[in-house]
Structure formats: C-alpha cells, structure tokens
N, C-alpha and C positions, 0 to 999 in steps of 0.2 A: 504494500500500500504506500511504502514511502516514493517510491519510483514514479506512483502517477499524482503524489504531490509537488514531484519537481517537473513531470510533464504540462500540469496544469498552469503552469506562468506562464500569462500570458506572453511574454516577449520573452523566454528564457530558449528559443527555440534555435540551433545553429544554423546555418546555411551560408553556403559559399558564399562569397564577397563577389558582391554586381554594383554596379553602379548605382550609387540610389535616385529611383525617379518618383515617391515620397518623402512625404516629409517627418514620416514614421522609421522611413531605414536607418540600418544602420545597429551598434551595440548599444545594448541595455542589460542592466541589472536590474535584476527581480527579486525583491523580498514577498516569502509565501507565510503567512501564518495561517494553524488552525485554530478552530473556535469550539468544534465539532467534533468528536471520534478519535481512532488510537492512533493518527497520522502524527509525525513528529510537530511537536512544537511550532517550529520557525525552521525554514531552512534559505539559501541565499544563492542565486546561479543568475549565469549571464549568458548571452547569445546576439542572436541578429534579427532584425527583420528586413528583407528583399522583398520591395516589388509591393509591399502592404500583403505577402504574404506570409502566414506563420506555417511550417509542418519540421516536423524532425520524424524520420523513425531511424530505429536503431534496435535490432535482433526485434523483442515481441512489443517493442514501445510504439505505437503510430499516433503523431500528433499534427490533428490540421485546423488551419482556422485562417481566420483574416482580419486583417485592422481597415474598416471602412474610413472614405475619405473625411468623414464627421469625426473620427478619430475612434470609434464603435469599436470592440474588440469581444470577438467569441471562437473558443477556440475549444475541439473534441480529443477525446484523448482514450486511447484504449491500450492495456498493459495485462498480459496473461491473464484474462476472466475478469480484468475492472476495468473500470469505464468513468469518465468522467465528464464535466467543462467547465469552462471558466467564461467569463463575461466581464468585461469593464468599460472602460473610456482609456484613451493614451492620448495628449496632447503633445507638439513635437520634443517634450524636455519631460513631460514624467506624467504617468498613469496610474491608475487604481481600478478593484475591480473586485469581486467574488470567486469560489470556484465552489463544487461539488462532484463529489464522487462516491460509488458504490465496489466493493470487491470481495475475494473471501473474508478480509477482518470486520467487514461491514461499513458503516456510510463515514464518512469524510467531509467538514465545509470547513471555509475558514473566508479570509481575505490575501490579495496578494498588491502590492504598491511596486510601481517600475519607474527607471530614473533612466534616462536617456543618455549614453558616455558623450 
C-alpha cells in the first residue's frame, strides 16, 4: 500500500525531458500525507511533468492522468490488486490536492501539496 501512496502524487510522476510546451512542465516535489488508513505517514518524491501529461509505470505500478490547462489535476493509479486517484489544482509554482485509494490492507486518503523546482 505504501507504493500506490507514492504513485498517487500528483506530479511525483518521471518522464523523459521534452521541451516544455506548458506551463505545468517541468520538476516538482510532492509532499503526500495520510489522514486515513495504515499508509505511511508522510512521505516526499519528485519527478516531471511533459506535455501537461502525468503517467509512470514501472514493473506492476501504472500511473496516468493529466494537469488541464485550468491547472485541474486527476490522476489513476493501479499497483498489484490496489487502485487509487488523486485530484487537485497545480498552479505554474505549487499545487495541492486529495488522493484515495483501496488494496489488500484496505482504504487509504490523505492530502498531497506540490512545489514547482
């Protein structure tokens, strides 16, 4: 369960370096806290976003989603048997937002805040 609490940030997503043609691309750090369930705590990861698009996968992690040009951010996430999403707002320098999720340990919320490098 910890795995799709670090999938669930909303910008915590890697992907090659493209040229940014938003105003959302680009590195951020993502702080995730839970509120909700036996997910850790707090935990702290960074990444990219291209193109105003979010996905990562990696072995059984599949995360996709997108930051709309309102700054809108929803984003799905599915990690051996759990599932989740997150939703917030990103403005071009720092965002906030919700997430939830369901798996074997059971349900998961919390909040995650992002800051623009």
């Amino acid at each position: 369960m910890t795995l799709i609490v670090a999938a669930l940030s909303a910008a915590s997503i890697v992907m090659p370096s493209f040229a940014a043609t938003t105003e959302f691309d680009g590195q951020w750090s993502v702080v995730v806290h839970t509120s909700t369930g036996p997910c850790d705590p707090s935990s702290r990861f960074s990444g990219q976003i291209v193109n105003g698009e979010i996905f990562y996968s990696y072995g059984s992690i599949d995360v996709s989603g997108r930051v709309e040009a309102s700054g809108a951010t929803k984003v799905h996430v599915t990690y051996s048997g759990s599932h989740g999403e997150a939703h917030g707002h990103l403005t071009p320098t720092h965002g906030s937002g919700t997430w939830s999720g369901s798996g074997p340990d059971g349900y998961c919320a919390g909040t995650w805040e992002a800051t623009h490098k």
